[in-house]
N, C-alpha and C positions, 0 to 999 in steps of 0.2 A: 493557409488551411486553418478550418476553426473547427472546436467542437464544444457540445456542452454538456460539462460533467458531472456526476450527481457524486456526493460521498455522505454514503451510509454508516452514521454511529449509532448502535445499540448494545443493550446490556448484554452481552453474551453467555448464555445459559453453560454452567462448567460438565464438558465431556458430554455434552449429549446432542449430538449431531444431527438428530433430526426435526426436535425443540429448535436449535437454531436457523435450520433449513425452513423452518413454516413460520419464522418471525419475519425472516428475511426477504422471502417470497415476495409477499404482497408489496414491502417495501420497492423493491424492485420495481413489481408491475406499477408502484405510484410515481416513481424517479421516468422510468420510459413513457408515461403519461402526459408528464412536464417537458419531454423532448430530450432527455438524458443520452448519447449516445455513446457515454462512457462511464461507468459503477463502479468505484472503491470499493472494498468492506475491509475489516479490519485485519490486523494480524492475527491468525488463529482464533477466524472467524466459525468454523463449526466447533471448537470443543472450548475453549475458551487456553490461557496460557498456561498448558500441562508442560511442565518441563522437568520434573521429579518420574517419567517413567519412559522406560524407552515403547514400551507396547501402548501405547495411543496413537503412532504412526499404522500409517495405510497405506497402500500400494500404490501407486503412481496409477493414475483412472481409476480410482477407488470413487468413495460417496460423496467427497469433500469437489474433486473434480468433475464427477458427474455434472455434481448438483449448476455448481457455474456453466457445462456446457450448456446444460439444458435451461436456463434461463439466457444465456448468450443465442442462441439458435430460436429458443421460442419468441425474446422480442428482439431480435436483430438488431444485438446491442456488443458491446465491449465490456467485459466483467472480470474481475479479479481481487484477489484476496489471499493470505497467505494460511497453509495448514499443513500437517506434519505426515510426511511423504517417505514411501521406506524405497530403495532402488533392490535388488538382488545382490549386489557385491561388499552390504553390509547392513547389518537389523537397524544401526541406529537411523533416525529418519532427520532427512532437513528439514528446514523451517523453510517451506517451498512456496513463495510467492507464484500463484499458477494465474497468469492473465488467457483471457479463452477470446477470442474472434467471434461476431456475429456468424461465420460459417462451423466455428466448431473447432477450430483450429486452439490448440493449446499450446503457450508459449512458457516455461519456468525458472525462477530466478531461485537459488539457493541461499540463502543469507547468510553473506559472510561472514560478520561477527554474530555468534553466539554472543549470549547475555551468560557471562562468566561469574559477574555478581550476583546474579541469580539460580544458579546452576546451570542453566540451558547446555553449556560446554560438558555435562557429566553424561546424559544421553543423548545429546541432538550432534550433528556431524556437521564441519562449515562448508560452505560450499568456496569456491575457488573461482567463476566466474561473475564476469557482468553480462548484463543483456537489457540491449537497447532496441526495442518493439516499433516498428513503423506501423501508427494508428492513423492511417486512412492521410498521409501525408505528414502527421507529426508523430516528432521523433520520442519516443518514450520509455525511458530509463526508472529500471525496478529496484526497490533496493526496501527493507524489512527494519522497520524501528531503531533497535541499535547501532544499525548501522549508519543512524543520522548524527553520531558521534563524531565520526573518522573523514573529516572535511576531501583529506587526499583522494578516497575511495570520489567524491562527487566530483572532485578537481578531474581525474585520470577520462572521466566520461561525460565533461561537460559540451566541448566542442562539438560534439556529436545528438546533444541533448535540447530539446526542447523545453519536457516535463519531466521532471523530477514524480513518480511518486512512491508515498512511503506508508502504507498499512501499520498499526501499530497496536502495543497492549503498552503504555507508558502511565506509569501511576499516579496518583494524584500529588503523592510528594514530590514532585518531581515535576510537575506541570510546568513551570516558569524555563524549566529546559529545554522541554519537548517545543515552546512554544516561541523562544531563543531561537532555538537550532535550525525549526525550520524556517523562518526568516531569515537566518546566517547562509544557509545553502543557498535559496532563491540571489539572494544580493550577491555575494560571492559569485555564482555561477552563472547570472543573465537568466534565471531559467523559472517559469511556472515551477511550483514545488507543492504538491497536493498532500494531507496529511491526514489517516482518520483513525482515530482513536475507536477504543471502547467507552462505554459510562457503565456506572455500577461497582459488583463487588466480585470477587476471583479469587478463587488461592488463595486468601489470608492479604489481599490486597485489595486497595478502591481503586477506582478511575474515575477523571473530571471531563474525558472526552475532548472539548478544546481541537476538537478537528478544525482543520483551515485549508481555505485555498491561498495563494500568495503569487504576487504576480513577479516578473523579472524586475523591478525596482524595488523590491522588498514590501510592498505593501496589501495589506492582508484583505480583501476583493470577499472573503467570504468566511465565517466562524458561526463554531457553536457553543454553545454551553454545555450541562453536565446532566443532557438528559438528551433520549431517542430521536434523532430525526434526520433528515437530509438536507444537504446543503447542494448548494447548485453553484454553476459558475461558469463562464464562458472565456475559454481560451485559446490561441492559436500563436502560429508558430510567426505571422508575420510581426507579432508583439515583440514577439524573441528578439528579431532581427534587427528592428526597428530600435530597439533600448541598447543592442551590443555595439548599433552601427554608431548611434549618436556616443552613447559611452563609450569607446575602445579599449576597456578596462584589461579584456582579455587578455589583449596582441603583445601587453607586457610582463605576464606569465614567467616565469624562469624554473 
């Protein structure tokens, strides 16, 4: 099974959700254009990275989710991106990786590690599970920036995994890590590991963007620089199998 995936980096406009919904849009319509049948955006892609208040979360089907159904459903496409999501049984909201189905169907990942060096842990809640999305035959496992730290967290859901991807707001100081680690996952785990940053400025922070695609041998198929655009890339899951089978790197695991 293959498909081919487009990941959108832009400067994301701070707290203003519908400014980011109309930058986003047309990019979209230009990714489904080129044959896109699968769309990144970044972490805390409608407000940009608010993590000093707990009231910038929105309701689980609020505007952040809308917005993805309705571009998943109008170009019968696979869309996803992460934003802060409040449930009933507590105010604080997760950092909700929400991937939506060409039929509308909404799948979400709660990101496990908060950014603790940043405050994210003072109002954001971590979430507790993984989840691993069967897109159209490949296996596809969510997981939110920081959490491209904690190798074990890829290790426990690699067997199961295809694609690796990871939405992000990772600073510019810090680029040579972001762009480490996901190389380290891919090699480590046999698996595509899709990565897309923000570019610009946020919060008293910059961003270099540096989004990538990365194939199961570790080598990088697709990158960007520090400014708006989309990358494309074509992957499948017979690549997976075909690198795991010749490498058995796996099967000695302990």
């Amino acid at each position: 099974m293959g498909m081919k995936v487009a990941v959108i980096q832009v400067d994301t406009v701070w707290e203003d959700r519908e400014v980011n919904f109309a930058q986003i849009a047309p990019l979209v319509s230009t990714a489904v254009e080129n044959g896109a049948t699968f769309i990144l955006l970044t972490e805390m892609f409608s407000t940009g990275f608010v993590v000093d208040r707990s009231d910038i979360g929105e309701p689980e089907g609020g505007p952040s989710s809308q917005f993805l159904s309705k571009m998943a459903t109008q170009h019968n496409v696979w869309i996803g991106g992460s934003c802060p999501e409040v449930t009933s049984d507590d105010p604080r909201p997760f950092n909700s990786f929400v991937l939506v189905s060409p039929q509308g169907k909404q799948h979400r990942y709660h990101k496990i590690h908060p950014f603790t060096y940043g405050g994210e842990d003072t109002y954001f809640r971590p979430g507790n599970e993984f989840v691993t999305v069967d897109v159209d035959g490949i296996r596809v496992t969510l997981f939110v920036c920081y959490d491209l730290r904690f190798a074990d967290e890829f290790w426990k859901t690699a067997a199961n995994t295809d694609v690796y991807v990871v939405p992000g707001n990772w600073p510019a100081s810090r680029r040579e890590h972001w762009m480490a680690l996901l190389r380290a996952r891919a090699i480590e785990n046999q698996a595509f590991v899709i990565g897309c940053n923000r570019v610009g400025s946020g919060g008293g922070l910059n961003y270099a963007g540096d989004s990538r695609v990365i194939n199961p041998l570790g080598e990088v198929i697709a990158a960007a620089g520090d400014v708006s655009t989309i990358l494309y890339a074509d992957i499948s899951s017979e690549e997976v199998q075909t690198v795991r089978t010749t490498f058995p790197f796996m099967q000695d695991r302990r």
